[in-house]
C-alpha positions in Angstrom: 125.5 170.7 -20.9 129.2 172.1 -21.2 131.1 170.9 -24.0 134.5 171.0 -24.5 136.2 170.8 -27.8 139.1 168.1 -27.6 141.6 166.7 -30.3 142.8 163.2 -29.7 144.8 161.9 -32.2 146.8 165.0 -34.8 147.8 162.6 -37.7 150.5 164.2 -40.0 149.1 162.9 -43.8 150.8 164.5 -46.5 148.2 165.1 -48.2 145.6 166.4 -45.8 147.0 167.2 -41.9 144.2 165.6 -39.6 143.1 165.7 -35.8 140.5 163.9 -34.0 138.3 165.8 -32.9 136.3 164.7 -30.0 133.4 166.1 -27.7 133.5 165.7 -23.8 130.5 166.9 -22.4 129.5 167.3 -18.8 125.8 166.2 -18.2 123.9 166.8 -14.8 122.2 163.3 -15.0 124.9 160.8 -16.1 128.4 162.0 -15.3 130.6 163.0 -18.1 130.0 161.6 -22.3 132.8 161.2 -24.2 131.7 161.5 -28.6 134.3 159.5 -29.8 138.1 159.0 -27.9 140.5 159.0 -30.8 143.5 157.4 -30.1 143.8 155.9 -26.6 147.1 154.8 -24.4 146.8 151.0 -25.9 147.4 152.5 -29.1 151.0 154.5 -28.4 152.1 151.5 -26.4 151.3 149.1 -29.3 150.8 150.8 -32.8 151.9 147.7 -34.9 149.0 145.5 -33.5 146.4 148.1 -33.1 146.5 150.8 -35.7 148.7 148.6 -38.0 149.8 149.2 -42.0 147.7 152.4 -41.8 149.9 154.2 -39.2 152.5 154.5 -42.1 149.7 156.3 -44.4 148.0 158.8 -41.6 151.2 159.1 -39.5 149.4 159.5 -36.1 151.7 162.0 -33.4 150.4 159.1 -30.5 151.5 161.9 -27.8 149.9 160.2 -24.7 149.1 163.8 -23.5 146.6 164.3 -26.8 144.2 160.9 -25.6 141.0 161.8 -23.8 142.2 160.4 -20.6 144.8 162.8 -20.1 143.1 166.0 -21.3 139.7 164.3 -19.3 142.1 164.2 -16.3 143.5 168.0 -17.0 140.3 169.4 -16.6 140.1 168.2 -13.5 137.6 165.2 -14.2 138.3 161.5 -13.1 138.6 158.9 -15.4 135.7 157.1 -13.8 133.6 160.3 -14.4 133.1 159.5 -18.1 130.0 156.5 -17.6 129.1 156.5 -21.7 131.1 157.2 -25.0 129.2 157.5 -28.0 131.0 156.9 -31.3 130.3 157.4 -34.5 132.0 154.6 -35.6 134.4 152.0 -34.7 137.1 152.4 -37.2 140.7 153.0 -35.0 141.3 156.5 -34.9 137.8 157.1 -33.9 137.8 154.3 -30.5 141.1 154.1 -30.2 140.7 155.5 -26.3 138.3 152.6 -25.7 140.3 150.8 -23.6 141.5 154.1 -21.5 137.8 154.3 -19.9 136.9 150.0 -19.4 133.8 150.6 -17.0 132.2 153.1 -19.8 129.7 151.7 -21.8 129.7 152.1 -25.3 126.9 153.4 -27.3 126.7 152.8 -31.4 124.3 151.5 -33.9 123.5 147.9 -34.0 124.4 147.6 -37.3 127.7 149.1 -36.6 128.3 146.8 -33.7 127.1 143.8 -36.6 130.2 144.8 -38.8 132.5 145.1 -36.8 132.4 143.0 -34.0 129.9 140.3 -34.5 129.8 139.2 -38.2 132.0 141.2 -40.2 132.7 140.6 -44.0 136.1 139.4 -45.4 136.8 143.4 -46.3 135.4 144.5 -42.3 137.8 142.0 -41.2 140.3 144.0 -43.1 138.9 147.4 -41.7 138.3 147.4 -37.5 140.8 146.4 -35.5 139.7 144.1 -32.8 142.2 144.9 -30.6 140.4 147.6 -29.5 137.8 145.8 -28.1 139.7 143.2 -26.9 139.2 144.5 -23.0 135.3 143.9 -23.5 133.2 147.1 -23.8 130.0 146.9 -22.7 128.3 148.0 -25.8 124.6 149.6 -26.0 123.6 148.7 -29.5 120.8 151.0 -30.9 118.4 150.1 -33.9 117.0 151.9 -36.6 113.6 153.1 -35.3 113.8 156.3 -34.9 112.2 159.9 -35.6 113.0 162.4 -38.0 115.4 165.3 -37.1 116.6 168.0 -39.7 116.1 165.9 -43.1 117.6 163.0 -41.8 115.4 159.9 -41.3 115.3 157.6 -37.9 116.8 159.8 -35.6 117.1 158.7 -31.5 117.7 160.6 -28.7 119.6 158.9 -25.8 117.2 160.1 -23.2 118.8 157.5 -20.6 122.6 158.9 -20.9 120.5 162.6 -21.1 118.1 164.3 -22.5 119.8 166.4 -26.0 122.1 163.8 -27.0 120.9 162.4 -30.5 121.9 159.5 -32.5 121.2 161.1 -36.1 122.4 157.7 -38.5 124.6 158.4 -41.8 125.3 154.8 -42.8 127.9 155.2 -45.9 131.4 155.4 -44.6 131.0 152.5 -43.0 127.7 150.1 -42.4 126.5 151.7 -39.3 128.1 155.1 -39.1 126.2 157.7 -37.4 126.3 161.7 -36.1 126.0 162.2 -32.5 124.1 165.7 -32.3 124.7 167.3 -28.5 122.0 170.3 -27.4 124.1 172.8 -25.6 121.3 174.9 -24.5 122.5 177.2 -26.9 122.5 175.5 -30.4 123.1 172.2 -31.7 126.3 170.5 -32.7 126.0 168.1 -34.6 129.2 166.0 -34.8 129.4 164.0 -38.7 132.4 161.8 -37.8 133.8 160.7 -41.2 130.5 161.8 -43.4 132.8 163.6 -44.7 137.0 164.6 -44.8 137.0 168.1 -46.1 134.8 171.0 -45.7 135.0 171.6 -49.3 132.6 168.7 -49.9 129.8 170.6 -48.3 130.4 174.4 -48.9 131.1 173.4 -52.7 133.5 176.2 -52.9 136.7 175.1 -51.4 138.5 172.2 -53.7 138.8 169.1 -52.2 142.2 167.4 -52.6 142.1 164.5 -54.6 144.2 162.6 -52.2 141.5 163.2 -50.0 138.6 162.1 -52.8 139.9 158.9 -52.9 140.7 158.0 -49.5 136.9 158.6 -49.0 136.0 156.7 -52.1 138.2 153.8 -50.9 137.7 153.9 -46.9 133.4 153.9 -48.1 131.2 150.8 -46.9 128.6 152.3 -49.3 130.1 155.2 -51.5 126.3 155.7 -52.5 124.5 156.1 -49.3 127.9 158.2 -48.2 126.7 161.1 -50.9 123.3 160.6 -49.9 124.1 162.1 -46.7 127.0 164.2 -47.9 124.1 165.8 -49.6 121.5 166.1 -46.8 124.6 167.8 -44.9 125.6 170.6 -47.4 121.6 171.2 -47.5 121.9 171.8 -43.8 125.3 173.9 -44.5 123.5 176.0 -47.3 120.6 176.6 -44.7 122.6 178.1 -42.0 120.0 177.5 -39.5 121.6 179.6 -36.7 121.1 177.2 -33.4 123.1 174.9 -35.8 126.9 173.9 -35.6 128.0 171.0 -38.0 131.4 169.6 -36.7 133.7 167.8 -38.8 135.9 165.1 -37.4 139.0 165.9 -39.0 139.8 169.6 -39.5 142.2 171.0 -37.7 141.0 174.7 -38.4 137.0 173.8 -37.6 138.6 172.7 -34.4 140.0 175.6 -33.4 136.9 177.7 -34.6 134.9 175.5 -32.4 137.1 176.0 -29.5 137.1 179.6 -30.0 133.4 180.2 -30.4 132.5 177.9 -27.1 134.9 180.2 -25.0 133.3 183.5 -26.2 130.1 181.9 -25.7 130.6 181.1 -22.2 128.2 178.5 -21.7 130.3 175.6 -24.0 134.0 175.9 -22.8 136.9 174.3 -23.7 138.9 175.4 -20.8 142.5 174.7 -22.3 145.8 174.4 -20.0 147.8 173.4 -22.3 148.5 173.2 -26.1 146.3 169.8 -26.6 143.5 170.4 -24.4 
């Protein structure tokens, strides 16, 4: 499968400049799978009713040349092409480009889809924005059987979209929040979504902003079962299995190493025309 590294969405915090970083990967069974869209076309036309107060505290660019569809469109893919998105969550800046792809469907966890969309709590409510499923996604809603897969439990691989695309759950950040690991051929990468912010919380070396801390603390379904997997992740991160590449969601310079290292492999390119893409 060729992947290529895309960022959808640079948001401008103060604190801690963001992207979103998302995976389009080109299978030779089901057409092209988006990991995430970031923010999506909807969103720059209407940011007060579908990002809303948090715009002011992330402070999203909402360049309609940074959503998926463009850069999907750029390297020379149709719109139509991308026939799944798998997300690791359904917080705004992660499905913002929803909308951008309507005859996609959507793949997530069941309990994710539960939150969110079907019986969400007073502070869910608060969190999703429903206008971003207002256009009616089909969503694929996957349980929690599952097999084991590099210390983390109930682990599924989405052998209809294709084989090598893995639903690895890390409930925490929000109720149903999982990775999406993708087999290149050539190693794994395992995208952690919003596991975790800063790379410092894994690699225990680099200080984590406390800006940052408490954004996590606050933004946390479950701050328990969030450390729980923080945990199995720096375990993966101290093991440095070598067919391994964890991906964070949010860093702008692990984006542009990832870029980098799929062009001098060859196998995972990001072809980039432009700045975004």
């Amino acid at each position: 499968m060729k992947v290529h590294h895309l960022n959808c969405g640079t948001m401008n915090m103060r604190s801690y400049p963001m992207v979103a970083h998302v995976l389009c990967v080109e299978t030779d069974r089901s057409g092209v799978v988006l990991v995430d869209t970031g923010f999506g076309l909807r969103d720059i036309e209407d940011p007060v009713g579908r990002i809303g107060f948090m715009r002011h505290v992330i402070r999203p660019v909402l360049d309609p040349e940074e959503t998926a569809v463009r850069q999907v469109q750029r390297l020379g893919l149709k719109p139509e092409d991308v026939r799944h998105i798998v997300v690791t969550h359904l917080d705004f800046d992660h499905v913002g480009g929803l909308a951008d792809f309507p005859h996609a469907e959507v793949h997530t966890t069941a309990a994710e889809v539960l939150g969110a969309v079907r019986a969400p709590t007073r502070r869910e409510r608060l969190r999703y924005q429903a206008a971003q499923w207002a256009h009616g996604p089909l969503f694929v809603e996957h349980g929690a059987d599952g097999e084991g897969w590099r210390g983390f439990p109930a682990a599924q691989e989405l052998t209809d979209i294709a084989p090598g695309i893995v639903l690895v759950p890390m409930p925490g950040h929000s109720r149903g929040h999982t990775g999406v690991a993708v087999d290149t051929g050539e190693r794994w990468l395992l995208h952690c979504g919003d596991a975790f912010y800063h790379w410092g919380t894994l690699d225990g070396r680099t200080q984590v902003p406390v800006p940052v801390r408490l954004m996590e603390r606050a933004a946390a379904h479950r701050h328990r079962l969030l450390l729980e997997n923080q945990e199995r992740l720096a375990e993966l991160h101290r093991r440095g299995d070598p067919d391994l590449r964890i991906i964070s969601a949010h860093d702008p310079a692990d984006l542009e190493e990832c870029r980098g290292q799929a062009v001098a492999s060859g196998g995972t390119g990001a072809r980039r025309t432009d700045s975004h893409g």
